[in-house]
Structure formats: C-alpha cells, structure tokens
C-alpha positions in Angstrom: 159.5 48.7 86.6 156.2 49.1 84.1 154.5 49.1 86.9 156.4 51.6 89.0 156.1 54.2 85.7 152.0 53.0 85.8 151.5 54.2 89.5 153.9 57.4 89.1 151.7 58.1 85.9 148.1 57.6 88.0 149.5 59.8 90.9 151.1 62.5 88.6 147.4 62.3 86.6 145.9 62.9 90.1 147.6 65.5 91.7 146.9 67.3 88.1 143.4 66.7 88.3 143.4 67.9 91.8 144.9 71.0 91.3 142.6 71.7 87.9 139.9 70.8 90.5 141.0 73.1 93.0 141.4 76.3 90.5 138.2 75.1 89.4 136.4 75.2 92.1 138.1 78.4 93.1 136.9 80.3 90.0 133.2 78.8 90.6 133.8 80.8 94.0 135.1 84.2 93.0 134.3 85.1 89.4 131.6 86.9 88.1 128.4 84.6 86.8 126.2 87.3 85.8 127.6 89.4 83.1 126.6 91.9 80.6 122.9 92.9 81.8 121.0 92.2 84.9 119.0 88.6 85.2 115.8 88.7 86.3 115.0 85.0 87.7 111.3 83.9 89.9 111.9 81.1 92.0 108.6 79.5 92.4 107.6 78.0 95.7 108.1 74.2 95.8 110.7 74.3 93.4 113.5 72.1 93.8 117.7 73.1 94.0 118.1 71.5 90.0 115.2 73.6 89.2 116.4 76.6 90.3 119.9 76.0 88.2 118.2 75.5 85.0 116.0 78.9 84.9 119.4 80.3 86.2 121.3 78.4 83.0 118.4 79.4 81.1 119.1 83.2 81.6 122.1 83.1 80.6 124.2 82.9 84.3 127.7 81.4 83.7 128.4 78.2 85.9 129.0 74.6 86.2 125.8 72.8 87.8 128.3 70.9 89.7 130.2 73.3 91.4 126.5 75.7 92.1 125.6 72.3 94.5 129.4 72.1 95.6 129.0 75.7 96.4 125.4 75.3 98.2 126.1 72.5 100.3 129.5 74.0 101.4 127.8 77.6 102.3 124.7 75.2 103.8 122.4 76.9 101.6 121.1 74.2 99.3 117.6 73.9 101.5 117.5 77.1 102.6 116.8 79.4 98.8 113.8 81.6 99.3 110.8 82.0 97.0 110.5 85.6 95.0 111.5 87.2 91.6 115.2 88.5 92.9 117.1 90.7 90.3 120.9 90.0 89.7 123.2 92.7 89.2 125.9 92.5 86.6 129.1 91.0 88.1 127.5 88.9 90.9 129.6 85.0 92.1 127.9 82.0 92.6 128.2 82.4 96.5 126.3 85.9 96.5 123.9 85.0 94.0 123.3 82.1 96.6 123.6 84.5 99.6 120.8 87.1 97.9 118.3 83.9 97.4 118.9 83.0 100.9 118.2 86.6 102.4 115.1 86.7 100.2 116.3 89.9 98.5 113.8 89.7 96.1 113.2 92.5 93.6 111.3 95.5 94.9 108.7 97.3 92.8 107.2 100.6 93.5 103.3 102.6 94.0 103.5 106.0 94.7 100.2 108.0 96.0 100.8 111.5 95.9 99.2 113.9 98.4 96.5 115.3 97.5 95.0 112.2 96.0 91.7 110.6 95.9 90.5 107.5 96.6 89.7 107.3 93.3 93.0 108.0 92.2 94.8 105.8 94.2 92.5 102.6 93.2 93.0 103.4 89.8 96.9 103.4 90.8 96.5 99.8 92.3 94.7 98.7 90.1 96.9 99.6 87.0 99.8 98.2 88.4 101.0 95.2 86.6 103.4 93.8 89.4 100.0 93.3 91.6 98.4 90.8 92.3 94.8 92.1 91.8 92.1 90.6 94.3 89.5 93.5 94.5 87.2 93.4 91.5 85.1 96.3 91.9 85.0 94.9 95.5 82.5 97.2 97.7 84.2 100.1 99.2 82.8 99.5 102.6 83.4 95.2 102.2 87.2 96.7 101.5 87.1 98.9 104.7 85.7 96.3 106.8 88.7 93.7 105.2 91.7 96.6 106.3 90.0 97.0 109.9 88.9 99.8 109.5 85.5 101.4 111.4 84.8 103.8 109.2 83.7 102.7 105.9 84.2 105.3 103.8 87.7 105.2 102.2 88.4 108.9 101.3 91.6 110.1 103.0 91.9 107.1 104.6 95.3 106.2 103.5 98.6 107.7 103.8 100.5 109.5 100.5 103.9 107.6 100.3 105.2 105.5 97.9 105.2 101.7 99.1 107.9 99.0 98.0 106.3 95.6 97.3 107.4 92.3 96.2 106.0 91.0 92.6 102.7 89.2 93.3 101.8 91.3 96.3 97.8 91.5 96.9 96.7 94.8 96.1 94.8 94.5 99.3 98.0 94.4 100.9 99.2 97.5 99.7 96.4 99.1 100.9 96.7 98.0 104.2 100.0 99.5 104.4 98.8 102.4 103.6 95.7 102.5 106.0 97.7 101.4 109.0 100.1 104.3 108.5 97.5 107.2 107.9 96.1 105.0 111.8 99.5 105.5 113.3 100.7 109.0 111.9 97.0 110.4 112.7 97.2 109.0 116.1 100.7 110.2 116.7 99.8 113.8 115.7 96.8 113.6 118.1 98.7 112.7 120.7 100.5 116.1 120.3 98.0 118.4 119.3 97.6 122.2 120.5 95.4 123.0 122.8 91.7 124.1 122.5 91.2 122.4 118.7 87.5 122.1 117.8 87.8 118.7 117.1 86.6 115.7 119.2 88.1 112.7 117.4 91.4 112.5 115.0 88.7 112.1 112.1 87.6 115.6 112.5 91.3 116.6 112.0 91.6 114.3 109.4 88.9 116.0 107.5 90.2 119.5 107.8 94.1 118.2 107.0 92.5 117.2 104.1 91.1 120.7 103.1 94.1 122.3 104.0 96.1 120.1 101.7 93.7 120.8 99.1 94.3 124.8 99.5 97.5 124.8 99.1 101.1 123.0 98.4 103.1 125.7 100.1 104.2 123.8 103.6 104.6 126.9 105.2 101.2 128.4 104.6 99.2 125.4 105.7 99.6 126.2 109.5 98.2 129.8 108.8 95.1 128.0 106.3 93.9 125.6 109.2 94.3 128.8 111.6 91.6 130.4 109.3 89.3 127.6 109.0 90.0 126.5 112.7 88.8 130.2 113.8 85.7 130.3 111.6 84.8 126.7 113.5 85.4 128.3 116.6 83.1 131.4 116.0 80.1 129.4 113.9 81.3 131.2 110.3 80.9 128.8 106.9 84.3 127.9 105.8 83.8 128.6 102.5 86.5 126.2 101.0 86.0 125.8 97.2 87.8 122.6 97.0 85.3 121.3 98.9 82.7 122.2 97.2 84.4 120.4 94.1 84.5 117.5 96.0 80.7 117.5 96.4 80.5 118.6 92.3 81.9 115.4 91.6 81.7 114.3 88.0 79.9 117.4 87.4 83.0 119.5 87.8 85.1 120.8 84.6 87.2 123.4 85.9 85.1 126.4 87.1 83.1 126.6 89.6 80.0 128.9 89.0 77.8 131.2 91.2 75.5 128.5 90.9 77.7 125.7 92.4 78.3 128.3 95.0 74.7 128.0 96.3 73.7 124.4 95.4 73.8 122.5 98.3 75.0 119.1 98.9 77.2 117.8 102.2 80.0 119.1 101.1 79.2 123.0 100.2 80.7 124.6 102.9 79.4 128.0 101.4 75.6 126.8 102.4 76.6 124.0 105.4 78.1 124.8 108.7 81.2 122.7 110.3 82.8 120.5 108.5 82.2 118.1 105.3 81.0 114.7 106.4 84.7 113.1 105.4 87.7 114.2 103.8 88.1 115.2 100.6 91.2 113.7 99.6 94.5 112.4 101.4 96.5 114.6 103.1 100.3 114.4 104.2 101.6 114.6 107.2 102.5 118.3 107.3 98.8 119.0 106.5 97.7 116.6 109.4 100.1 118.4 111.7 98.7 122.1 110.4 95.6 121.0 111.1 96.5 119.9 115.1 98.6 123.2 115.3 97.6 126.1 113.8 99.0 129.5 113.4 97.4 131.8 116.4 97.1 134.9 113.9 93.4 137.0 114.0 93.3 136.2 110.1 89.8 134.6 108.5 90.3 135.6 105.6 92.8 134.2 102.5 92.9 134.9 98.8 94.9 132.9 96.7 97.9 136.0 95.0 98.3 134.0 91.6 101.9 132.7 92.2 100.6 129.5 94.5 101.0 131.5 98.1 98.0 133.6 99.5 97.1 136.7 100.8 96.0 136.9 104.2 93.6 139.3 106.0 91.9 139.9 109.8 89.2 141.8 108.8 86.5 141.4 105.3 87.7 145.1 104.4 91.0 143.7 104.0 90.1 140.6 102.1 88.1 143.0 99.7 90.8 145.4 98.9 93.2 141.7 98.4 90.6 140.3 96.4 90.5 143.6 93.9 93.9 143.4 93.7 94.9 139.9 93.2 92.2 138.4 91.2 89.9 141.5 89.1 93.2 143.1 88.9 92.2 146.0 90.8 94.9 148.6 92.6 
C-alpha cells in the first residue's frame, strides 16, 4: 500500500513537473526577452553558441540558458548564428532574436555624400566615421583608384552622391567602391541614352560638364537649360566662363570672392582664359545633373546670370545678358 501511495506520489510529481516544463518552455517561446531599451550585442566570428548567451545575459536579455539551446536546436539554428553587431528592438522572443542572428540582420549604419561634394569632402566623411574600419592612411589617390578599378586616377567626381548603409567594421575602401561602381553604372546608363549631336566623345567629358552644372545651380529644373548654355558655347569655340570652376582651380586660395584678378590668372581650370573643358570634374554631380548634361535644353540662350533668389536669368544675345546683369546684380533698372 506504501508503495502504491510512493508511485502515485512520483507520477503525480511528474506530470506537475511536466506541465511546469511545458508552460515553461512555452513562455521561453513567446514572451518578450528584450525589454525596456534596445540591446546592442556583436557576435564575433568564431564564437561559440554559450558565448553568444553570456554577452546576451550580459546585456541584460531575459532568458533561461537552457531553454535559448532548447529553442536553437528545436528551430535548427544553434550552428547556423551569423557574425555582426545586430540591434534588438524592445519586445523581441527568443525565437526572433534567434531568427534575426540567423538572417544576419546586423545593425546598419549610415554615410551620406551630398551632391555637390568634393573628393575632399567625402574622404574627410569616411574617414570621420567611427563605425569604419579605416584602411587608407593618407593612401595615394591614384594607389586608391587603381585598388577600386578604376582607369582614371584622378578621384574628383568619381563617386556617386547617395548615402550608403554599411555594416560596423566595413573597410572604408569598401564604401568607396560602392560608390565608384554606381557613378560607372549610372554614367554608363545615361550615355547609353544621350541626345543627339553632344560634343562629347567619352562619358568623362559629360561627367565633367554634369559636374559644372551641379555646381551652377541646385534648381533641378534649370540644370537642362545651364548644360544647354555651356553645351552651345562648346559647339561654337566660346570660353565657358563658369566661375565655379575657376574656384576649383583657386583651390586653397579661395575665401569667398573671386577677383578680377582670379578672373585672368590662368591655371587648367579658368574657363575664362582656357577653351573646352577643365581637365576633370570639379566635384560630384547627381544624377539629374549627369542626365542635363546628356540632354540639354535646345533654347538659342548663352548667356545666364544668376537673379539673387537661387534661379537665373537667361538670355540669347550679350545685349540681353547686359541689361540682366544691370538689373540683377548692380541693381540697375
């Protein structure tokens, strides 16, 4: 009889346990273990499934080791965890936090080039950034050029304005690549649909002059009638006469005026005193720019003056400019 009441007690004891384990288990699967803030975590490469639980523990995530391995070998996920800094949003279960390390959802940081940018600019960008991994080292310019694939070795305008999403620890290299190889493909895609009757024999020519026209202005719907002005003066053999690139050629000389002096000082890139184009770019244009400067407006204008208010007055004829000229900048009526 003792013995009856023993074995009733054990089996009674078990099917508790088993149903404390079942509930258990079942909480492990569906409630929240990230609460209160987000958890940043970095799984290293090489480490191992216990290591991972501790920096998880560490941050504060709420679970039982135990059912995290029951979890992972029931979702077949225990060898499969990705390496990466992944970012874990506030209410989060085991099973997604498991899922996100699996999918390598890894936190995404940011680097934003503007247009209108100089090399300059953007390598001072990249090499600010403290989610980089920073590989250049006042690297050569053309040793950098050579390393993205790229022919011609100087880096003005050579890479796209965008902003780029990157994993922590991404080579700053790598970044740069990105953003060569899509100035390559939107360049070469614009080419491939250009107007007819451009003077331009490569998509570096056009490249150049995108980047003048994204200098003149940041009105989108002026920039086809700018390249129309500068694409006629190439046609009949007039000077451009683009004062941001004659800025560009100032350099560090530059402080916010540009002189009668500057005007007639020539270096490569005074289109006042040099014919054609500038031997590069001057900075890095967009992709409305680039397309401006493969389709320009078919107006008889050669003539712009900038009106004050961003926008620009635009004339056939030098009479024309002169009276827009008196009355937009010396005030003139």
């Amino acid at each position: 009889m003792v013995n009856k009441i023993i074995a009733g007690i054990i089996v009674f004891s078990l099917v508790l346990l088993g149903d404390w384990a079942w509930r258990d288990f079942q909480s492990a699967l569906h409630k929240p273990a990230v609460l209160g803030k987000p958890v940043v975590i970095e799984i290293d490469k090489g480490d191992s499934f216990n290591q991972i639980a501790d920096k998880l523990l560490a941050q504060s995530v709420k679970f039982k080791p135990f059912w995290f391995k029951a979890i992972a070998v029931k979702e077949k996920a225990a060898r499969k965890l990705k390496a990466g800094e992944y970012e874990l949003a506030p209410g989060l279960s085991l099973p997604e936090v498991l899922a996100l390390f699996v999918q390598g959802k890894t936190k995404q940081y940011a680097i934003t080039f503007p247009e209108g940018w100089g090399f300059k600019e953007i390598l001072h960008e990249v090499e600010s950034n403290p989610s980089l991994e920073h590989t250049l080292h006042d690297i050569d310019v053309e040793v950098l050029m050579t390393r993205l694939g790229s022919a011609i070795k100087y880096p003005e305008g050579m890479f796209f304005p965008d902003t780029y999403f990157f994993e922590k620890h991404t080579s700053d290299v790598a970044i740069l690549k990105r953003a060569y190889d899509k100035m390559q493909a939107v360049l070469q895609q614009e080419w491939r649909h250009k107007a007819e009757a451009l003077p331009f024999k490569t998509p570096y020519e056009a490249l150049i002059l995108a980047s003048i026209v994204e200098k003149e202005t940041g009105v989108v719907a002026e920039r086809p009638l700018i390249a129309g002005v500068f694409i006629r003066r190439l046609q009949a053999g007039v000077l451009l006469q683009t004062d941001p690139t004659v800025i560009y050629g100032m350099g560090d000389n530059y402080q916010g005026n540009i002189t009668y002096k500057d005007l007639k000082t020539a270096t490569a890139y005074n289109t006042y005193v040099v014919s054609g184009l500038p031997p590069t770019p001057i900075a890095m244009p967009g992709r409305d720019a680039i397309y401006a400067a493969l389709h320009p407006d078919n107006s008889n204008s050669l003539y712009f003056v900038a009106r004050g208010d961003g926008t620009h007055k635009f004339s056939d004829t030098l009479k024309d400019h002169n009276l827009a000229v008196d009355s937009f900048q010396r005030k003139k009526k």
